[in-house]
N, C-alpha and C positions, 0 to 999 in steps of 0.2 A: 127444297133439298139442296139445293146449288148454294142458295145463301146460306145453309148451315154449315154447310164446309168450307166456305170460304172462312164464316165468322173462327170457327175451330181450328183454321191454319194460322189466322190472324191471335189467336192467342196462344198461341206457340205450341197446340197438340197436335201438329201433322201426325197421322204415323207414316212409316218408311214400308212401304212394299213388300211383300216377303222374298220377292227376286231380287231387289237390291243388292248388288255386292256388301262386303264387310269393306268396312274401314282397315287398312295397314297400320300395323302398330305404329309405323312411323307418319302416320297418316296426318300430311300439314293442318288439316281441319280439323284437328285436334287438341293442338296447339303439342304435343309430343306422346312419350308412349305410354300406353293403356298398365295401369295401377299393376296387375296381377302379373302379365306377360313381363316388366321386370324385375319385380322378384323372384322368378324361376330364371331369370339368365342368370341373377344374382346368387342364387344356390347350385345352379350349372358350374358358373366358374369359380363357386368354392369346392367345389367339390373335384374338377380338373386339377387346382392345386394343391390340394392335400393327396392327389393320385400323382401328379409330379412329384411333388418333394417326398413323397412312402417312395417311389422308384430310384430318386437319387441317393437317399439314406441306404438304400437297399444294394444298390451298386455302391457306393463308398466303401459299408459293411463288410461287401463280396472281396472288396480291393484290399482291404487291412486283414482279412484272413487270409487271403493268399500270401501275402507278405511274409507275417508272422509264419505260415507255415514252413516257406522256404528258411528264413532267419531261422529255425530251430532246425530243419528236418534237413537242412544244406550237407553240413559238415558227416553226420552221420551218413546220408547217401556214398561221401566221399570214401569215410573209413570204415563205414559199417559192412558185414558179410552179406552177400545176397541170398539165396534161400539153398540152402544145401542140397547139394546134389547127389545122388546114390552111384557108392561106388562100390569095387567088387572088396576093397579091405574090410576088413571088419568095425573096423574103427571110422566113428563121427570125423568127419572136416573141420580139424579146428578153428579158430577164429580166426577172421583175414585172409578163411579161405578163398575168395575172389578179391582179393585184394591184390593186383598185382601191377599198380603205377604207383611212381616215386615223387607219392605225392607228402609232405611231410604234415601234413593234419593226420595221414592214415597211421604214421608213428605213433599216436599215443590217443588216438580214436579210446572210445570203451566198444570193447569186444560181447562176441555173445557171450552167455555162459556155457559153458559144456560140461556135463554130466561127469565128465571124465578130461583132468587134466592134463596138458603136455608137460613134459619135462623137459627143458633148460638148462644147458649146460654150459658154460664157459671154461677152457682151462689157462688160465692165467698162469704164465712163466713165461724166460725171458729165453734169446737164443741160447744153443750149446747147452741146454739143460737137460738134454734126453726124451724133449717133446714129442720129436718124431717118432718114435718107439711107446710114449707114451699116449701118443694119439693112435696109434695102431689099434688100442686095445677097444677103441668105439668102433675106427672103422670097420673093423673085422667083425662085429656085432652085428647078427641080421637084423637086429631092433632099433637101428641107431641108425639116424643121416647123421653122418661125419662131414664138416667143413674145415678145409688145412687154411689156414691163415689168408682169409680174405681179405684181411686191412693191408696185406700187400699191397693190392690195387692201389689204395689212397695215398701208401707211400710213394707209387712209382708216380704215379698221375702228380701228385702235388710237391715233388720234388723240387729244392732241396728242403723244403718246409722243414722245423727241428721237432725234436721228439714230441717235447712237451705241446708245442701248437696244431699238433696234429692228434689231439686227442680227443678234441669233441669230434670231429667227421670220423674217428675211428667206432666212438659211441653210436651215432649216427647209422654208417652200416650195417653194426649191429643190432642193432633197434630194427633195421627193416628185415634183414637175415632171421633174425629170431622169430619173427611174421611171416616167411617163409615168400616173402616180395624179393625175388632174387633180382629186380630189374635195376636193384639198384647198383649190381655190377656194372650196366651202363654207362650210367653216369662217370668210373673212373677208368673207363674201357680205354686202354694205350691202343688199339687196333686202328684208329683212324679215324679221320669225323665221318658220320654215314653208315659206318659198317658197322655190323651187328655181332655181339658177343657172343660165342656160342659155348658148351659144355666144357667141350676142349678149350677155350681158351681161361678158363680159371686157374688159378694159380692152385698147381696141387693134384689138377686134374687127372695128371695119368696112374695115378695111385690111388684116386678115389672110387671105392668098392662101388657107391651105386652109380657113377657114371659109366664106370665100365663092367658094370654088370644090366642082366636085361632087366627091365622092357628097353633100355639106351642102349646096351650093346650087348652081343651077344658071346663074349670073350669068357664072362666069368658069371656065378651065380652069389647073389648076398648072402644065398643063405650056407655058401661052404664058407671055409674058416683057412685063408693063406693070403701069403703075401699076395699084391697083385705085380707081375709083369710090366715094367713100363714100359716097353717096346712092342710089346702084346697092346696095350691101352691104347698105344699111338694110332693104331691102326683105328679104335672104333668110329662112324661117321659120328660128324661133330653135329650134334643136336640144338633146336633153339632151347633158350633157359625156360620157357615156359613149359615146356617137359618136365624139366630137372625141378623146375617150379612144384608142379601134378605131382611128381614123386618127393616132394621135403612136405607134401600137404598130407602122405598117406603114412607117415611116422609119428610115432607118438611120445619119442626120444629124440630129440636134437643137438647136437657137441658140436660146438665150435673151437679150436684151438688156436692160442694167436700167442706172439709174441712180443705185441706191439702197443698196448694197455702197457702203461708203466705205475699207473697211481687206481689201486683197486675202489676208490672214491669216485673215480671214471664214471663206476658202474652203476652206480648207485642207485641210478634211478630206474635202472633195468630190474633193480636187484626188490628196490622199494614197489615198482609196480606189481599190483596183486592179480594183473591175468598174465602176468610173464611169469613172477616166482623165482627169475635166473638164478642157479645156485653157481657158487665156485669152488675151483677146485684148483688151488695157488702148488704148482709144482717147481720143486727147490732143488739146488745142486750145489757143493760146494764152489765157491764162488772162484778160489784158483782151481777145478776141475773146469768152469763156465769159461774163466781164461784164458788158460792153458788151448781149450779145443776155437777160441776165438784165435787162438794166432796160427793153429794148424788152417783154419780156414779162413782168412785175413781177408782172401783176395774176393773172394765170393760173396764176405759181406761189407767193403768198404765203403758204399753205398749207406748202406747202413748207419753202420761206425762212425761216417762223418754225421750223420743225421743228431746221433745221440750225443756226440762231442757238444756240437753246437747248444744242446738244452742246460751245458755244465753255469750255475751261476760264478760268474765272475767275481762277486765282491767273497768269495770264498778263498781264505786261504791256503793252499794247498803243497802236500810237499811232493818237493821236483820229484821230475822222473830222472830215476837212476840212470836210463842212458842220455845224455846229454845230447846225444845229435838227435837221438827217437829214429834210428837207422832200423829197417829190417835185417834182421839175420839174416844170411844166406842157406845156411842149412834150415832145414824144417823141424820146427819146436826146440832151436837152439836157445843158449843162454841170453840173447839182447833182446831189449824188452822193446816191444811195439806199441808205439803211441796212440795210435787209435783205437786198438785191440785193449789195449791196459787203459786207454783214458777212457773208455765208453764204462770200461765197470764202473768209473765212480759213481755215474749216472744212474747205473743199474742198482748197484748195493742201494743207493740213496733212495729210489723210490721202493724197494725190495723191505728194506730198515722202515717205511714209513707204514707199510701195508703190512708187515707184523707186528710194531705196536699197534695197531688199529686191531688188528684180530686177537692181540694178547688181551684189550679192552674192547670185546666189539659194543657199536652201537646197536643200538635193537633192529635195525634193517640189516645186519648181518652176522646175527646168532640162528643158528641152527640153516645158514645159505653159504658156510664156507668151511671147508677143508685145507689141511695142508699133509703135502705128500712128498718124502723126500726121494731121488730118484736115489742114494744108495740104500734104502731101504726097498722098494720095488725092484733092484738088480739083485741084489738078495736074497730074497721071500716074495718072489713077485705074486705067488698064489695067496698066500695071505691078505698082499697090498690091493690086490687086485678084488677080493672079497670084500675087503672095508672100502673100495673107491666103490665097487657095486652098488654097494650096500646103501651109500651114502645119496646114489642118485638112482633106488628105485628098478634097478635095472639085477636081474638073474645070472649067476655064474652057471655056464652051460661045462661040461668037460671038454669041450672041443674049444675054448679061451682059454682054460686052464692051461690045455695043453701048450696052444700057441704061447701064451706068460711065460711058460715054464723053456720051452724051447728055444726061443729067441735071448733067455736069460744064462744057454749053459752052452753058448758058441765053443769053436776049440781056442779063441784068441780075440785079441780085441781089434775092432775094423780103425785104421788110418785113415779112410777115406771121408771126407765131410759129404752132410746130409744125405746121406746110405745108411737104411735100417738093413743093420743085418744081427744073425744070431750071434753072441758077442759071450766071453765067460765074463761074470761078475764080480770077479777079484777084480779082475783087469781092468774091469770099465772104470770101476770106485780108486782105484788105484794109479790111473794112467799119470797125473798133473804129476806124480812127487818124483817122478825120474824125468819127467820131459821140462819143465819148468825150474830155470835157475833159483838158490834160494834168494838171490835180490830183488827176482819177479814175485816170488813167492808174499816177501815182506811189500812189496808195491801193493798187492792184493788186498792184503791184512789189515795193509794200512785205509783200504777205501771202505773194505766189507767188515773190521773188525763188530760191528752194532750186530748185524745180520747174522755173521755168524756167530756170536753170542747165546743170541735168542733159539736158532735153528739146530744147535750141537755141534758145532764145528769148532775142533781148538786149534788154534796158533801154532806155529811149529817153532820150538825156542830154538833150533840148532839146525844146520845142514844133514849132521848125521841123524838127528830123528827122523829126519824128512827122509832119508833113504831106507831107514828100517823100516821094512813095509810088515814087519810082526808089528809092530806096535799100533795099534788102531789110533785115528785123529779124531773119532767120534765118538760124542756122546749122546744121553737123551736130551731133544730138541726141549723148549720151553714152553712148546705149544701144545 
């Protein structure tokens, strides 16, 4: 038995024990590793790397959608409304209702739609035109947030800046104003660096109804129909604008009145955007009536005056001014003609002349978004005028405006005092320039405004004595 197992190891059929250990794959007496064990490392680590590279594609993926989302979905966070909030008006939160930083992407963001449109208003005229009286007629509306000439601000901040270069940041403010982001009073806030603008500190403020009416103070009611008190106003505590904000977001009519738009082209793109709609409403006054009250109040608006001098283009040639030294009168509303008072009209007719050929031919961005209204026709028949300006922006004649139109139009005499609305007779108002104004002032006028007053119904006065017959009327129908 012994030699048959020896002879069988000798031919190479030992068998191996069945306690024997296994061989290690790496096992040297085998000269390397066993056939089967690697081709399973071999489909192990293909199969790790298509689990890597699925994980890195997958993360890459994750990284370019986040991207893309931010790139579209940025801008819109900035200027988009956030989710409406319930308030006790009746009326939806227009767009931009949570809009309220001066951020200029929110300027011309796309808004939400709303079921129900705001109305927009602008009233374009220049000083001494009867503004102040004519903006009465919104404030005093419980339907209406009334703004008195906020591009103040940007004249006094950006002083001496000239007319003309001051008209895109006038656009500008109104663009955010019209959004009802008042924060961008801020920005031209003359209060100091640090300190904060508050309700009282707007230009206009102690005359404006809903600042001095509640929920902001509790002096006056929106919804009665009277002048306001500015000594009464003075008194209410000064509110932040983010109040006054809450309340321009709970109206559904907004008017801003300015005098400081010289080229109705300004607007254009207020007028051409389709969630504004801005309509205008271009309010005209005989241009020596406009002058005349520019030199009764000279001193008040010299600031001004120089402002508008400086936009005169120079390669124009011009004829002199009658008084050679450009001396103030001493007496008030005497015959020597004021150079800054008299030179600002040319500026004024000129952009005035360029903004009624434009509405004699409007382009299609301002047919059916402009009016014109002249202040002796509203001293008048203010109840009439004041029906077709209604009418024109949407808004209902109550008898309690009527009344007020009609009152302020039938004073016992006519007020001396600049920028004081007071009840006035309307002979008097339409009438004041032809006694107070020399006929060489007269002819200075005619000579800057005659295009304007062409178009508008205003004639020439051939003689001194026609100028003093006050039977004879100087008007006719306008061309517009």
């Amino acid at each position: 038995m012994e030699r048959h197992r020896l002879s069988a190891a000798a031919a190479g059929g030992a068998e191996r024990p069945a306690s024997a250990p296994l061989p290690s794959l790496q096992d040297p007496k085998l000269g390397g590793r066993r056939p089967g064990a690697l081709s399973n490392m071999k489909v192990f680590r293909r199969k790790a790397l298509v689990l890597c590279l699925g994980y890195v594609l997958l993360l890459l993926l994750t990284m370019l959608n986040l991207l893309d989302y931010k790139w579209h979905k940025g801008p819109q966070q900035c200027s988009g409304p956030s989710p409406a909030r319930r308030i006790s008006y009746p009326q939806q939160l227009p767009y931009y209702a949570s809009q309220s930083r001066s951020d200029t992407r929110a300027l011309y963001g796309p808004p939400a739609r709303l079921a129900r449109k705001r109305q927009l208003v602008y009233v374009f005229t220049t000083w001494r035109s009867g503004s102040s009286f004519f903006g009465e007629l919104f404030n005093q509306n419980p339907e209406v947030f009334f703004l008195y000439e906020p591009v103040w601000h940007v004249w006094q901040k950006l002083y001496p800046g000239d007319a003309v270069s001051l008209q895109g940041a006038a656009r500008d403010m109104l663009s955010s104003l019209y959004h009802c982001d008042l924060s961008v009073f801020q920005l031209y806030s003359t209060a100091g660096t640090g300190k904060n603008l508050t309700t009282l500190g707007i230009f206009g403020a102690p005359t404006n109804k809903v600042i001095c009416s509640s929920p902001l103070c509790p002096a006056y009611h929106k919804q009665t129909v009277g002048m306001v008190d500015e000594k009464l106003c003075k008194k209410c505590p000064p509110r932040q604008l983010s109040l006054l904000q809450e309340e321009c977001l709970r109206y559904h009519t907004l008017v801003i009145k300015g005098v400081r738009v010289f080229d109705i082209a300004v607007l254009a793109p207020l007028i051409q955007d389709p969630f504004l709609g801005l309509k205008v409403i271009h309010l005209v006054r005989d241009p020596r009536a406009v002058a005349s009250s520019r030199i009764k109040s000279r001193h008040g608006l010299i600031r001004e005056s120089l402002q508008v001098v400086r936009s005169r283009d120079p390669r124009i040639h011009r004829m002199p001014f009658l008084d050679a030294g450009h001396k103030l009168n001493k007496k008030e509303g005497g015959g020597g003609s004021d150079y800054h008072a008299l030179g600002a009209m040319e500026v004024i007719c000129g952009s005035m002349t360029k903004t009624l050929q434009m509405a004699l031919h409007p382009p299609d961005w301002l047919k059916g978004n402009y009016m014109a209204v002249r202040y002796e026709d509203l001293v008048v028949d203010p109840i009439k005028t004041l029906r077709q300006v209604y009418g024109f922006v949407n808004l209902v004649v109550s008898p309690e405006m009527e009344k007020f139109a009609l009152n302020m139009t039938s004073g016992p005499g006519y007020s001396f005092k600049p920028f004081v609305v007071s009840a006035r007779n309307a002979s008097q108002a339409v009438n004041a320039w032809r006694t107070a104004l020399s006929f060489p002032q007269i002819k200075q006028v005619e000579e800057f405004c005659q295009q304007s007053m062409s178009i508008l119904g205003y004639e020439k006065a051939s003689s001194p004595e026609e100028v003093k017959n006050l039977s004879k009327t100087l008007l006719r129908k306008p061309r517009l």
